[in-house]
Biopython code that builds the backbone (N, CA, C, O; Angstrom):
import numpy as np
from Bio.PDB.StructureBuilder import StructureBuilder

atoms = [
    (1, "UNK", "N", (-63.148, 68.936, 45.056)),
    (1, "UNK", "CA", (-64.386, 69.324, 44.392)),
    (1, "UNK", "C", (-64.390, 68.751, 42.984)),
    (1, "UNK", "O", (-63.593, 69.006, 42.082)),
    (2, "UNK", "N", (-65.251, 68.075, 42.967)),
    (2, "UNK", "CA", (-65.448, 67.228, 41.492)),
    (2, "UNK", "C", (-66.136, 68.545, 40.255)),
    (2, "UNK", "O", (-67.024, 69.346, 40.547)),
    (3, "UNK", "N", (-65.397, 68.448, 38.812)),
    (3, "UNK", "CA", (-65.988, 69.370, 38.213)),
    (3, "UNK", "C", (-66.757, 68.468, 37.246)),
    (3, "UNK", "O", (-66.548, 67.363, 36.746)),
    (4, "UNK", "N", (-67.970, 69.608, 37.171)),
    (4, "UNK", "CA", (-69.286, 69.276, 35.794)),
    (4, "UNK", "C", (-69.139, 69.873, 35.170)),
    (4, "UNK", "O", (-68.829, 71.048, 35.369)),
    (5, "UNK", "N", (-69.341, 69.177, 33.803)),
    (5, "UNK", "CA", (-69.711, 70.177, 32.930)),
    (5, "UNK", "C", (-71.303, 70.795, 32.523)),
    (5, "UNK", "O", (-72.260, 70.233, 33.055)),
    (6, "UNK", "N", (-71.551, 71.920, 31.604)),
    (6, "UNK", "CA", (-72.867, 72.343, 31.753)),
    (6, "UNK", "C", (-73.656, 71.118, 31.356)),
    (6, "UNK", "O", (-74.846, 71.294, 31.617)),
    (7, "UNK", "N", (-73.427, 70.013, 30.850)),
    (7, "UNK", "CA", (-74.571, 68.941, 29.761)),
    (7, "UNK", "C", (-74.367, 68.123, 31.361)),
    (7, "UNK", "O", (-75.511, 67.917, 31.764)),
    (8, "UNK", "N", (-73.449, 67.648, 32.289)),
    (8, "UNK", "CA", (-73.384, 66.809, 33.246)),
    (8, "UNK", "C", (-74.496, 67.829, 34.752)),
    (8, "UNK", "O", (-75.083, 67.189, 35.624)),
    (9, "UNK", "N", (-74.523, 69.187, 34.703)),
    (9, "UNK", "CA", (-75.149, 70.000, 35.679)),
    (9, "UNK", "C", (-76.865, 69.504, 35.069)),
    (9, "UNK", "O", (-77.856, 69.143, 35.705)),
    (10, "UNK", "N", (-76.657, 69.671, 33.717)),
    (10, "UNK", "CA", (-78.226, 70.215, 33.375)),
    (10, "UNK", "C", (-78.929, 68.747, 33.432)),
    (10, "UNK", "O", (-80.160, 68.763, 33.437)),
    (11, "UNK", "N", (-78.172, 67.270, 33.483)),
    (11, "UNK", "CA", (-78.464, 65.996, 33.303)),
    (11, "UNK", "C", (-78.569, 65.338, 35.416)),
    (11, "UNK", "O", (-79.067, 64.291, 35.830)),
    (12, "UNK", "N", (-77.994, 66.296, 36.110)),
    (12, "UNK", "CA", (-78.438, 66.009, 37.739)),
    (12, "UNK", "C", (-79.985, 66.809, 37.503)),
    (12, "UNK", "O", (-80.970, 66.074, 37.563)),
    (13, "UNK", "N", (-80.147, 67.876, 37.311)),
    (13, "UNK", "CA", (-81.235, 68.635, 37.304)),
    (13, "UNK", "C", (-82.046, 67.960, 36.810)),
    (13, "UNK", "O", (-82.872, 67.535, 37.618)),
    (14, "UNK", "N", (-82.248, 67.519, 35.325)),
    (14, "UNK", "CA", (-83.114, 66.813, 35.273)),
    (14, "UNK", "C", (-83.561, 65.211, 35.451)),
    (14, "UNK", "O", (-84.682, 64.740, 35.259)),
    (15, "UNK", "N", (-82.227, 64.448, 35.918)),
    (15, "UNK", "CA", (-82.617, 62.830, 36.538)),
    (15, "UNK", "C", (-83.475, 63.639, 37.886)),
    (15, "UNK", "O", (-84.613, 63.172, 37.937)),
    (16, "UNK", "N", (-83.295, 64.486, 38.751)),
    (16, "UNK", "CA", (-83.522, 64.946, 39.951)),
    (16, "UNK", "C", (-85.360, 65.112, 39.477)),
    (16, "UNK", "O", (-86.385, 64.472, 39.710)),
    (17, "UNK", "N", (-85.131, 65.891, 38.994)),
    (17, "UNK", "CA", (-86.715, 66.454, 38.533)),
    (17, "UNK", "C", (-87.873, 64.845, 38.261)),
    (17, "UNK", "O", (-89.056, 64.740, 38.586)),
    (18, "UNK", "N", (-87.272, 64.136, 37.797)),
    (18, "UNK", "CA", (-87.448, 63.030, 37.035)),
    (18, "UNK", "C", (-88.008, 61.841, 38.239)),
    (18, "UNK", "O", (-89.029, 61.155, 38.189)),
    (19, "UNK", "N", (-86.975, 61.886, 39.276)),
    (19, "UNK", "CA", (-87.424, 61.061, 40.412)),
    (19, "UNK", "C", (-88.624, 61.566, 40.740)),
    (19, "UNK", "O", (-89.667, 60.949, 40.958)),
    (20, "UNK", "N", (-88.406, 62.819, 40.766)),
    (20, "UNK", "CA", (-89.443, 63.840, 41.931)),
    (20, "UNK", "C", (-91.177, 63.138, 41.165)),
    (20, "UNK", "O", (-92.251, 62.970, 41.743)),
    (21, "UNK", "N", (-90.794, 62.876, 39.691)),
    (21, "UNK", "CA", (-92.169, 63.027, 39.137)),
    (21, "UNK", "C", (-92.871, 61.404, 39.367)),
    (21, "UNK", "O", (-94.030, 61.126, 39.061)),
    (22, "UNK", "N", (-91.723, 60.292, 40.065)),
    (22, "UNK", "CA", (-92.080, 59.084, 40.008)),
    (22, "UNK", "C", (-92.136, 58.802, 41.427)),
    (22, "UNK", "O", (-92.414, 57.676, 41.841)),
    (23, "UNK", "N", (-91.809, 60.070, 42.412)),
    (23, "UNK", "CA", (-92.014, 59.709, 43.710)),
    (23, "UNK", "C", (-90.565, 59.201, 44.313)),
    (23, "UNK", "O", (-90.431, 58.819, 45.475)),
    (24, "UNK", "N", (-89.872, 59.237, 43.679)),
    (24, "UNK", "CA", (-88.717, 58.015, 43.824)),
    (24, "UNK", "C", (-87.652, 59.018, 44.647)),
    (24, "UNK", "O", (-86.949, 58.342, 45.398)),
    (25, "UNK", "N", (-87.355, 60.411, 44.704)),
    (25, "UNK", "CA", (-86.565, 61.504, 45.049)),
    (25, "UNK", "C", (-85.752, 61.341, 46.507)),
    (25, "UNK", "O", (-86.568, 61.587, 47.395)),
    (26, "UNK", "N", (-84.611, 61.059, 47.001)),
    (26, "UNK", "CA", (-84.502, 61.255, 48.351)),
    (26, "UNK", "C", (-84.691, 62.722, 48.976)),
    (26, "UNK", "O", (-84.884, 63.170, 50.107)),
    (27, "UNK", "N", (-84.562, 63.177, 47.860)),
    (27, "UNK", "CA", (-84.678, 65.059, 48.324)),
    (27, "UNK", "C", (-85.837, 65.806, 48.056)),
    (27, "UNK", "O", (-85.435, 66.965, 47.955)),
    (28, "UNK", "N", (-87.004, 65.785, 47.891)),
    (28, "UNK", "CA", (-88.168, 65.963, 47.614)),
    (28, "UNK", "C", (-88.438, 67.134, 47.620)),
    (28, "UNK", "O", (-89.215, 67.498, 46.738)),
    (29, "UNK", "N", (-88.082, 67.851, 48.287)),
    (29, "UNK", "CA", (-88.367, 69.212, 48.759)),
    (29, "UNK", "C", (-86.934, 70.183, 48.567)),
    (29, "UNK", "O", (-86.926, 71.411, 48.650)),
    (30, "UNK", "N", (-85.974, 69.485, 48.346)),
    (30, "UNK", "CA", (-84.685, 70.103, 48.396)),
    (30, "UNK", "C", (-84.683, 70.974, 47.167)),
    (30, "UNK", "O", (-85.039, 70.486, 46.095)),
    (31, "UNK", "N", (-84.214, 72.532, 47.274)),
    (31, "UNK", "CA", (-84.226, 73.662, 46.396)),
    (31, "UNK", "C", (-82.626, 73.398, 45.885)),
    (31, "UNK", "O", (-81.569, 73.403, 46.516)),
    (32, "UNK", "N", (-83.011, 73.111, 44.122)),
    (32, "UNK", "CA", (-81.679, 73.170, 43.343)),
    (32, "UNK", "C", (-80.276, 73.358, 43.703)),
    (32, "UNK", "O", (-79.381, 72.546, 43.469)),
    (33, "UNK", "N", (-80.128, 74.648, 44.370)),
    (33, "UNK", "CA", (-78.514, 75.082, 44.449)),
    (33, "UNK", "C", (-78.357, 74.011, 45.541)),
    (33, "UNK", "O", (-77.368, 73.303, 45.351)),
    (34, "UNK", "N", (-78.975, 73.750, 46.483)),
    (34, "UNK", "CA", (-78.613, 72.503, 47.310)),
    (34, "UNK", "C", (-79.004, 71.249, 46.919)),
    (34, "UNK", "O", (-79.435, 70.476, 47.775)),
    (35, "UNK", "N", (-78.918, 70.880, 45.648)),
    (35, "UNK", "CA", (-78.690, 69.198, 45.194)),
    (35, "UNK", "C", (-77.218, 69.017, 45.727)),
    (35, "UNK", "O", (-76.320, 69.849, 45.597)),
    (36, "UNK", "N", (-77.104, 67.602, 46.447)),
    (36, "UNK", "CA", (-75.753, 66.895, 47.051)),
    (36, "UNK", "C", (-74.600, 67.639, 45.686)),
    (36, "UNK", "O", (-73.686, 68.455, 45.567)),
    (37, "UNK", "N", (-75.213, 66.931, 45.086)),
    (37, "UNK", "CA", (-74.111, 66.896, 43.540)),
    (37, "UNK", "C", (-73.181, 68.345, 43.278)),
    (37, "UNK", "O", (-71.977, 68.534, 43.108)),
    (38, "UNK", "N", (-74.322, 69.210, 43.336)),
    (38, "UNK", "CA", (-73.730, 70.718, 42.832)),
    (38, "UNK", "C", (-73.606, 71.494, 44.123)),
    (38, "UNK", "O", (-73.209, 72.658, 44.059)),
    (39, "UNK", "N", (-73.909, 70.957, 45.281)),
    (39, "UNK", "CA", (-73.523, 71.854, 46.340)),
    (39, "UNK", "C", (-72.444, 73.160, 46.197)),
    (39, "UNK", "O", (-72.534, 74.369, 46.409)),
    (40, "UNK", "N", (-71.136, 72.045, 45.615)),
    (40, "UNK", "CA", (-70.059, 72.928, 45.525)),
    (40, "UNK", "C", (-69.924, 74.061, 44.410)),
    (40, "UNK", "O", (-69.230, 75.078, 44.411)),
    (41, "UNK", "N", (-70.796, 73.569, 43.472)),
    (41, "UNK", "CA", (-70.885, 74.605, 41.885)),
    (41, "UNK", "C", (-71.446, 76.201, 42.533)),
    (41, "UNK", "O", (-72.170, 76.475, 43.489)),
    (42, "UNK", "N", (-70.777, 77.000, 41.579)),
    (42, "UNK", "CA", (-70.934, 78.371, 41.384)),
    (42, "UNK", "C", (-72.577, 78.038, 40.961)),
    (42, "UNK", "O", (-73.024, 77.121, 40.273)),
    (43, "UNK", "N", (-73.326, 79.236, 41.704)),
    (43, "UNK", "CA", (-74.985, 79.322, 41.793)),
    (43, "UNK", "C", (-75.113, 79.829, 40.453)),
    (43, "UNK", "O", (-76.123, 79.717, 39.758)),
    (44, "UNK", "N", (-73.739, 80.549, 40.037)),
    (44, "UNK", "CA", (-74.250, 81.598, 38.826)),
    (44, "UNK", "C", (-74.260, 80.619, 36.913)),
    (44, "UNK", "O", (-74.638, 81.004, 35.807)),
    (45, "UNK", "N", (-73.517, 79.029, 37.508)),
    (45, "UNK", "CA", (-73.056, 78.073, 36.861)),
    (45, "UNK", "C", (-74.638, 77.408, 36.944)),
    (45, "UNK", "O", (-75.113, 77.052, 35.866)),
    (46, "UNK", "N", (-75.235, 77.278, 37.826)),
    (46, "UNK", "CA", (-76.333, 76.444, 38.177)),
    (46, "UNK", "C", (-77.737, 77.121, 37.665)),
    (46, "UNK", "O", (-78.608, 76.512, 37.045)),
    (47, "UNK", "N", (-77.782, 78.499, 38.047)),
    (47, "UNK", "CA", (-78.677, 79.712, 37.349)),
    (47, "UNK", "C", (-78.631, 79.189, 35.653)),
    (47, "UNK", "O", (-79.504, 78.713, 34.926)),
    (48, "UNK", "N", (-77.419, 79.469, 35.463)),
    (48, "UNK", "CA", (-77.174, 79.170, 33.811)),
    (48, "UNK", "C", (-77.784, 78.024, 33.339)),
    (48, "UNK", "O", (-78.540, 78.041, 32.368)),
    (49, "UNK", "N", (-77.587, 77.323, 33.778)),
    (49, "UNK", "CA", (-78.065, 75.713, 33.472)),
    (49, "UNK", "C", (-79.631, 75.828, 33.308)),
    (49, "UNK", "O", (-80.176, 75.550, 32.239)),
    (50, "UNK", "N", (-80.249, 76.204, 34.298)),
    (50, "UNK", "CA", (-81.717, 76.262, 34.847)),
    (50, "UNK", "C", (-82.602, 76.828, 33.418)),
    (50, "UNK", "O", (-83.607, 76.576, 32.754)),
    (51, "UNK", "N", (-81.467, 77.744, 33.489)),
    (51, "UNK", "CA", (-82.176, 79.209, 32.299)),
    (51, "UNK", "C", (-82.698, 78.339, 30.780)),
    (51, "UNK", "O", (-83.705, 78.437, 30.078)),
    (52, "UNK", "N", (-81.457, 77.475, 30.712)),
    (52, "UNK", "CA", (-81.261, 76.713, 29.721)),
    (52, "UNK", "C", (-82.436, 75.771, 29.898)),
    (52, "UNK", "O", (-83.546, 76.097, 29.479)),
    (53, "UNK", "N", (-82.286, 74.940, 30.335)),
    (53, "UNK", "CA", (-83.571, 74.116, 30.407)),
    (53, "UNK", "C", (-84.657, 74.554, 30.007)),
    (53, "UNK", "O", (-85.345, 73.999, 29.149)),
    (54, "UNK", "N", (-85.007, 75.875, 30.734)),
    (54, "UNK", "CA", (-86.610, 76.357, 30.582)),
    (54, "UNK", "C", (-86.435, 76.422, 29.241)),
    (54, "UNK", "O", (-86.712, 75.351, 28.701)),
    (55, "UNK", "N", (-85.993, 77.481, 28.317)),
    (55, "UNK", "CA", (-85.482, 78.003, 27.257)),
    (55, "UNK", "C", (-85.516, 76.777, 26.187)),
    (55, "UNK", "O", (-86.139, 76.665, 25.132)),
    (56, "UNK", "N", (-84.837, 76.115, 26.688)),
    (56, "UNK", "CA", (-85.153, 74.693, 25.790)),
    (56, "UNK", "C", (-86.547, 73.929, 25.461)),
    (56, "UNK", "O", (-86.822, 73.217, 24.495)),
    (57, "UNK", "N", (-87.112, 74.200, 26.259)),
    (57, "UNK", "CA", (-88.378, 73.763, 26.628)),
    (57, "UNK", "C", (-88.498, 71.915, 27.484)),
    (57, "UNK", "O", (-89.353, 71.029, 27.481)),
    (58, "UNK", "N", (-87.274, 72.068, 28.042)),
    (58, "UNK", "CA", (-86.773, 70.807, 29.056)),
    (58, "UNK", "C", (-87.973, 70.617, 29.958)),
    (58, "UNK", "O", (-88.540, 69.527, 29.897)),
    (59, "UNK", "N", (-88.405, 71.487, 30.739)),
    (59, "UNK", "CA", (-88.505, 71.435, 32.209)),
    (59, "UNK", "C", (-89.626, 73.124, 32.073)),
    (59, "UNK", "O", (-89.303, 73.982, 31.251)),
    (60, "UNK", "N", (-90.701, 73.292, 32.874)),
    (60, "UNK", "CA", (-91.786, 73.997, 33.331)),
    (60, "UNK", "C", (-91.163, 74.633, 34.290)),
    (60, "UNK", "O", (-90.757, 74.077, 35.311)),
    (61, "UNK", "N", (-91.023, 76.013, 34.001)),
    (61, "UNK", "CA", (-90.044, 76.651, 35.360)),
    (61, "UNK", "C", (-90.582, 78.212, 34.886)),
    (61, "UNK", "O", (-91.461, 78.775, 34.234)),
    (62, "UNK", "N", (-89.254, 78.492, 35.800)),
    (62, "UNK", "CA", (-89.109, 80.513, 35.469)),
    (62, "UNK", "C", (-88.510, 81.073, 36.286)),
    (62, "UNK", "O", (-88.088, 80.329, 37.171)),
    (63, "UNK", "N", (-88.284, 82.062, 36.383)),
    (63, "UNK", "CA", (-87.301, 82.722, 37.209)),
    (63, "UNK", "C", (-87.729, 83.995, 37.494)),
    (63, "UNK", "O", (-87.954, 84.943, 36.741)),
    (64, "UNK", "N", (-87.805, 83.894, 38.610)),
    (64, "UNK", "CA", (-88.420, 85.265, 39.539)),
    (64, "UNK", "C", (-87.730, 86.554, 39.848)),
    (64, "UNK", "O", (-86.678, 86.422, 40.473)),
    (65, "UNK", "N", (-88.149, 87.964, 39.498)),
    (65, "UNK", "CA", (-87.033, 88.862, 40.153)),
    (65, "UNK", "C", (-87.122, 89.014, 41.116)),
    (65, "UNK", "O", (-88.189, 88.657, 41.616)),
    (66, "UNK", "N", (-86.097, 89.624, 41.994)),
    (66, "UNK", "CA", (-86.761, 90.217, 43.383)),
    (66, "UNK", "C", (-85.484, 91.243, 43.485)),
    (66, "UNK", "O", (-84.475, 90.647, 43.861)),
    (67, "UNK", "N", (-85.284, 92.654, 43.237)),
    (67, "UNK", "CA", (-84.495, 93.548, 43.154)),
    (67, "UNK", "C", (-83.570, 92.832, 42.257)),
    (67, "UNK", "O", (-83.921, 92.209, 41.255)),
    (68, "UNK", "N", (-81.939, 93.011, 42.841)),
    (68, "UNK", "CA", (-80.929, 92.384, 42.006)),
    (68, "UNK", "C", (-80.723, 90.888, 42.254)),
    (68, "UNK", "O", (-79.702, 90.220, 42.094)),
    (69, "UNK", "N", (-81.608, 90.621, 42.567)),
    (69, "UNK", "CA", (-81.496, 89.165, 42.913)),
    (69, "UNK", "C", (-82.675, 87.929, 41.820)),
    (69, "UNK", "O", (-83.900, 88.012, 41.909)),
    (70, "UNK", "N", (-81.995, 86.926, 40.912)),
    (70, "UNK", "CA", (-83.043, 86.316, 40.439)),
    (70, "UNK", "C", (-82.858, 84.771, 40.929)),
    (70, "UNK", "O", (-81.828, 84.155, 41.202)),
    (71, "UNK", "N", (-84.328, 84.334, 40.944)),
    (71, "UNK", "CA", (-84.689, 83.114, 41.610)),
    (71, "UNK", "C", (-85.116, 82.333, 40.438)),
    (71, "UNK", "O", (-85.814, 82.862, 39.572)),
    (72, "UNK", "N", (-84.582, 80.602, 40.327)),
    (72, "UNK", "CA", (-84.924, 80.045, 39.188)),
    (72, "UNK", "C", (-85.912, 79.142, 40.397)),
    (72, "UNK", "O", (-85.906, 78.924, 41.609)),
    (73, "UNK", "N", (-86.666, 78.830, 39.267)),
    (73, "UNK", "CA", (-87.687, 77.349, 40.089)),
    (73, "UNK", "C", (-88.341, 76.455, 38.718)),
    (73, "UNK", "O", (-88.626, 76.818, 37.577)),
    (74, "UNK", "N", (-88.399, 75.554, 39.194)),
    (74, "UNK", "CA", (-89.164, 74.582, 38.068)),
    (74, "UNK", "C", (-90.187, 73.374, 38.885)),
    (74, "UNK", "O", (-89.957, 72.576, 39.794)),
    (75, "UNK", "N", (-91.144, 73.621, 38.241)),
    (75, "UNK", "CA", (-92.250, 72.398, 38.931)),
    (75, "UNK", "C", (-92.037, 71.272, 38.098)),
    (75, "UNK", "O", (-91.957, 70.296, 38.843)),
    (76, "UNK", "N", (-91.940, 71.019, 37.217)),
    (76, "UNK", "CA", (-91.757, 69.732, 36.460)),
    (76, "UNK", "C", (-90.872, 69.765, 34.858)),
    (76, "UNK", "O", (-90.269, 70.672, 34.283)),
    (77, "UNK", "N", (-91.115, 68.443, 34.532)),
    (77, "UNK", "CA", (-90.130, 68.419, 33.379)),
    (77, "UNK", "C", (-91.534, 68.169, 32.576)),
    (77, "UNK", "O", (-92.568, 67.607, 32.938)),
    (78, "UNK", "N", (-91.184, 68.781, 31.383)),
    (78, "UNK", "CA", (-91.672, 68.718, 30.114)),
    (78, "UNK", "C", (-91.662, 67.006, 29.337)),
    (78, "UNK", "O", (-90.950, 66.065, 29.689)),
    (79, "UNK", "N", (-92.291, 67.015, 28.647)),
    (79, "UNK", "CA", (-92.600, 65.328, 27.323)),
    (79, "UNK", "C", (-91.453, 65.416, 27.052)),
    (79, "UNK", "O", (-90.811, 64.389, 27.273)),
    (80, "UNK", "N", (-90.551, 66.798, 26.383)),
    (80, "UNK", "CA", (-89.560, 66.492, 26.478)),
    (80, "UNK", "C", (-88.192, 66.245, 27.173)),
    (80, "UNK", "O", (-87.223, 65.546, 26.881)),
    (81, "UNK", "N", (-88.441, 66.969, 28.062)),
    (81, "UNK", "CA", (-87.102, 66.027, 28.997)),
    (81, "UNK", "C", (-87.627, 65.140, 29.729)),
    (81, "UNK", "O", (-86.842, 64.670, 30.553)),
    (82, "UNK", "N", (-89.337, 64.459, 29.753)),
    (82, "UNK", "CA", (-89.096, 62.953, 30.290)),
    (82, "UNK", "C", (-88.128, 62.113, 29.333)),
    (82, "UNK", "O", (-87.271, 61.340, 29.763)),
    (83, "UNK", "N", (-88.401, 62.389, 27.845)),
    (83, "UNK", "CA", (-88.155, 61.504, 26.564)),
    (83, "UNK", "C", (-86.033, 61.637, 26.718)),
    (83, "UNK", "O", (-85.203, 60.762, 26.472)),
    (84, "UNK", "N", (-85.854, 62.851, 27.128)),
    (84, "UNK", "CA", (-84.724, 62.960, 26.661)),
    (84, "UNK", "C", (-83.891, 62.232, 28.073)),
    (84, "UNK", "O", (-82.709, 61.972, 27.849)),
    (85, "UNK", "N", (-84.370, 61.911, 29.396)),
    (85, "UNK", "CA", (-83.758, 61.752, 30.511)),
    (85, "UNK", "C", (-83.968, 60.253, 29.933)),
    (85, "UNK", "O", (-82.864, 59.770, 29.683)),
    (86, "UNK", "N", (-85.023, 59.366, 29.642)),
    (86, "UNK", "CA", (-85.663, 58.168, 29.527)),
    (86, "UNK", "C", (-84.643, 57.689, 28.536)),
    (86, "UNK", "O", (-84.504, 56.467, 28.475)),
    (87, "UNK", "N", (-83.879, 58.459, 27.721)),
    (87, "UNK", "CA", (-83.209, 57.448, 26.666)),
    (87, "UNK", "C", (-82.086, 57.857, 26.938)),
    (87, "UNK", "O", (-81.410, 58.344, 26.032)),
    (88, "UNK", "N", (-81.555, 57.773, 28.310)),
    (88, "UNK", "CA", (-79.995, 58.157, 28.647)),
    (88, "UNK", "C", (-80.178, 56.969, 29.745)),
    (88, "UNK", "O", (-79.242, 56.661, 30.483)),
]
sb = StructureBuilder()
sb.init_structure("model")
sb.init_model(0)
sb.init_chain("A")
sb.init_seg("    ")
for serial, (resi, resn, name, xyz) in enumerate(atoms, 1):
    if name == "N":
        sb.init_residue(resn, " ", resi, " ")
    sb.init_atom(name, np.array(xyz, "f"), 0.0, 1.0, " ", f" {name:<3s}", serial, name[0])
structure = sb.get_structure()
């Protein structure tokens, strides 16, 4: 199992997001915790990441309750994480 760090998790998330917005995605439809990349990562490692993004103002998302259970989702990336994915 290959390890990431949080800046290498939150940089799949958003190249991923990034395809999605140019059409380019092999996974189009594929929900976060199952990106190839982080398959193996702790959800609660991947949650974290997500949180961050929104919070940052990366990426158009949110996170849903549903009892003890929370759901992250994001429809797109923000001006700024096109700008910030675009100059990496």
């Amino acid at each position: 199992m290959e390890k990431y760090t949080d800046d290498q998790i939150r940089e799949i998330i958003l190249l991923e997001y990034y395809k999605r917005s140019k059409g380019k995605s092999k996974n189009p439809e594929m929900h976060i915790y199952n990106f190839p990349q982080l398959k193996e990562i702790n959800n609660k490692v991947i949650f974290q990441s997500i949180k961050y993004l929104i919070d940052e103002n990366l990426v158009r998302g949110g996170i849903d309750e549903d009892g003890n259970h929370s759901f992250p989702w994001i429809t797109r990336l923000t001006p700024e994480g096109i700008k910030l994915v675009e100059e990496k």
